[in-house]
C-alpha positions in Angstrom: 49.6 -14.3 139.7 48.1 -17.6 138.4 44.1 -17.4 138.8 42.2 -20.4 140.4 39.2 -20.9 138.8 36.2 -23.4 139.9 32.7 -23.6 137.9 29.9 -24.3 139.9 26.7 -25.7 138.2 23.8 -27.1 138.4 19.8 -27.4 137.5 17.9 -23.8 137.8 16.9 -24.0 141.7 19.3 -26.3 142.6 20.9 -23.6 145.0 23.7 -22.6 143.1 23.6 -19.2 144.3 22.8 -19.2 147.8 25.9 -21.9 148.4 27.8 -19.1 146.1 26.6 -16.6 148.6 27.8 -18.4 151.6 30.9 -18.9 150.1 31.7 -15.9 149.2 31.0 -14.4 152.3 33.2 -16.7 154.2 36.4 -16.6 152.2 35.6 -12.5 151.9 35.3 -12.7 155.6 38.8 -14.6 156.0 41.0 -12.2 153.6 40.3 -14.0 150.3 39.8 -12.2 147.2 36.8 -14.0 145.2 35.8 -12.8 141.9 32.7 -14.2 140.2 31.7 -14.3 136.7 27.5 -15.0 136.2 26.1 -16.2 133.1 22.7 -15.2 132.3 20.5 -16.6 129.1 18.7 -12.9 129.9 19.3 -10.0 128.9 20.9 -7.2 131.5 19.6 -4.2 132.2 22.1 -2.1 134.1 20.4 1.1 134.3 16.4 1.9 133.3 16.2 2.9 129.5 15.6 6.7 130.2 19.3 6.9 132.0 21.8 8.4 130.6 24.7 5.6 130.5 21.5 3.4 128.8 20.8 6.2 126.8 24.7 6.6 125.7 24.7 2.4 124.5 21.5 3.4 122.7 23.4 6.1 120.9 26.1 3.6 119.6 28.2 3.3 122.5 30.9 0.1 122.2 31.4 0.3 125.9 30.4 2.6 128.6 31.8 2.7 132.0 29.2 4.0 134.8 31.1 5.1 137.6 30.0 5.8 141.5 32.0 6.5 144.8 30.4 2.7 145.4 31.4 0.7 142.5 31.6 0.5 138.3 30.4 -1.1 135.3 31.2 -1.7 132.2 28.5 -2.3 130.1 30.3 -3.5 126.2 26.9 -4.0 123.8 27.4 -6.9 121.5 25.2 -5.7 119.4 26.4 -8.4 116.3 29.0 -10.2 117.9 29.0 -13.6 119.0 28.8 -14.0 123.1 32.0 -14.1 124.4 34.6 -16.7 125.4 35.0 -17.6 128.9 38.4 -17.0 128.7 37.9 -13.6 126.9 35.7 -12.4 130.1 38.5 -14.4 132.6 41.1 -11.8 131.2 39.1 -8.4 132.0 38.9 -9.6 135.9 41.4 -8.0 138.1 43.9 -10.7 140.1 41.8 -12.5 142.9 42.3 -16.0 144.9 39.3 -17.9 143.3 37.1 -16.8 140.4 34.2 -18.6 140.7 32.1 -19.3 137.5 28.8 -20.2 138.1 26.5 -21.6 134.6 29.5 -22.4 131.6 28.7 -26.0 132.2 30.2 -26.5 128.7 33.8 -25.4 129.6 36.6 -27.3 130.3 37.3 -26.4 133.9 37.7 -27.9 137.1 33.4 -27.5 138.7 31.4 -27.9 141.1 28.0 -29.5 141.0 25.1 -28.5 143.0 22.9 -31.7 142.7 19.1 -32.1 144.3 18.0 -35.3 142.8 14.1 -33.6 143.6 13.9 -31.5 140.9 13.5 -34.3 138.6 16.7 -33.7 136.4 19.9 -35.8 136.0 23.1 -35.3 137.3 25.7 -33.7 135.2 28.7 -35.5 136.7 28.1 -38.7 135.3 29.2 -37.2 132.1 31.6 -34.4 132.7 35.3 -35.1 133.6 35.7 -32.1 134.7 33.5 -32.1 138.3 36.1 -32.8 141.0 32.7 -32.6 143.4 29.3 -32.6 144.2 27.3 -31.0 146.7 24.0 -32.8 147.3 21.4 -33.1 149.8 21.1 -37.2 149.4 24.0 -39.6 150.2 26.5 -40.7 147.5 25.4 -43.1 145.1 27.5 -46.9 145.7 29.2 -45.9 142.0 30.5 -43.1 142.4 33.2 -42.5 140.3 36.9 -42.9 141.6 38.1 -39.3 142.7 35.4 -37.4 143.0 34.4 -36.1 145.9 31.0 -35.4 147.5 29.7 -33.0 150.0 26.9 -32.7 152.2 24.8 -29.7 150.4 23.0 -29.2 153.8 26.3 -28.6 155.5 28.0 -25.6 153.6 30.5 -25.3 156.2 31.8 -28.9 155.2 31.8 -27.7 151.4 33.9 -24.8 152.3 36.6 -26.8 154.4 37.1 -28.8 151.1 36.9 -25.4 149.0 39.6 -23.9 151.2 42.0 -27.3 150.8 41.2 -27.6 147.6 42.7 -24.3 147.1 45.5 -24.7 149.4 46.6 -27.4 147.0 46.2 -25.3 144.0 43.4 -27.6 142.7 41.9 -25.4 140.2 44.6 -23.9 138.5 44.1 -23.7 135.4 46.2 -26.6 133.5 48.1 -24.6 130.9 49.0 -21.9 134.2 52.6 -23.0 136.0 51.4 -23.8 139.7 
């Protein structure tokens, strides 16, 4: 099954997680399977130190894989290695309707900007191709640029209506993936 894939970014505190978090919940809530791939400048800490799957990654550990009735993780240390590729973490994620990508404003695929001019930063659309949209809490500016489409940030039900068509139409499948 051809993935869908849509970035979402934005300035730290824009509210790129909580309109994630909506999201989510709704196309969860009408039968959609929604994968999400976070990128952090941090490090992560699974498990405290003194653990033992923490402890095993200490030891030399490539990967370990923590498992629970609940859920698992795989936790792969670096350790030398460069950060991976987008792509490289796409193709470790099990088959869903939408992966959604939020950070990776540098890759080439189809995003989603979360813009509130009151933080004091400038928009990324103005010079990335690849935003098809913005949600923002201020009207559209008069030069917007052809195509792109802008959403009331304040109205997440509006952003998922386009979300939900936008996928419908297979928007954000990936260019080199057969529709």
């Amino acid at each position: 099954m051809a993935q869908q894939i849509l970035g979402v970014v934005g300035w730290s505190g824009s509210g790129k997680t909580t309109l994630l978090e909506y999201l989510v919940g709704r196309l969860a809530a009408a039968g959609k399977t929604v994968n999400v791939v976070k990128h952090s400048h941090h490090d992560i800490i699974i498990e405290p130190p003194h653990k033992d799957s923490a402890r095993l990654r200490q030891a030399g550990a490539a990967e370990v894989l923590l498992a629970s009735p609940y859920r698992y993780v795989i936790t792969r240390e670096l350790r030398q290695q460069a950060e991976p590729a987008l792509a490289d973490l796409l193709a470790r994620l099990s088959a869903a309707d939408l992966t959604l990508v939020e950070g990776y404003k540098w890759e080439a695929i189809a995003k989603l900007e979360v813009h509130r001019p009151a933080l004091g930063k400038a928009a990324i659309y103005p010079d990335d191709a690849h935003i098809v949209a913005v949600a923002s809490d201020v009207p559209a500016p008069a030069d917007l640029r052809a195509g792109l489409v802008w959403l009331d940030l304040n109205q997440p039900a509006l952003v998922l209506a386009w979300l939900l068509a936008a996928m419908q139409s297979k928007l954000f499948l990936k260019k080199s993936e057969p529709a």
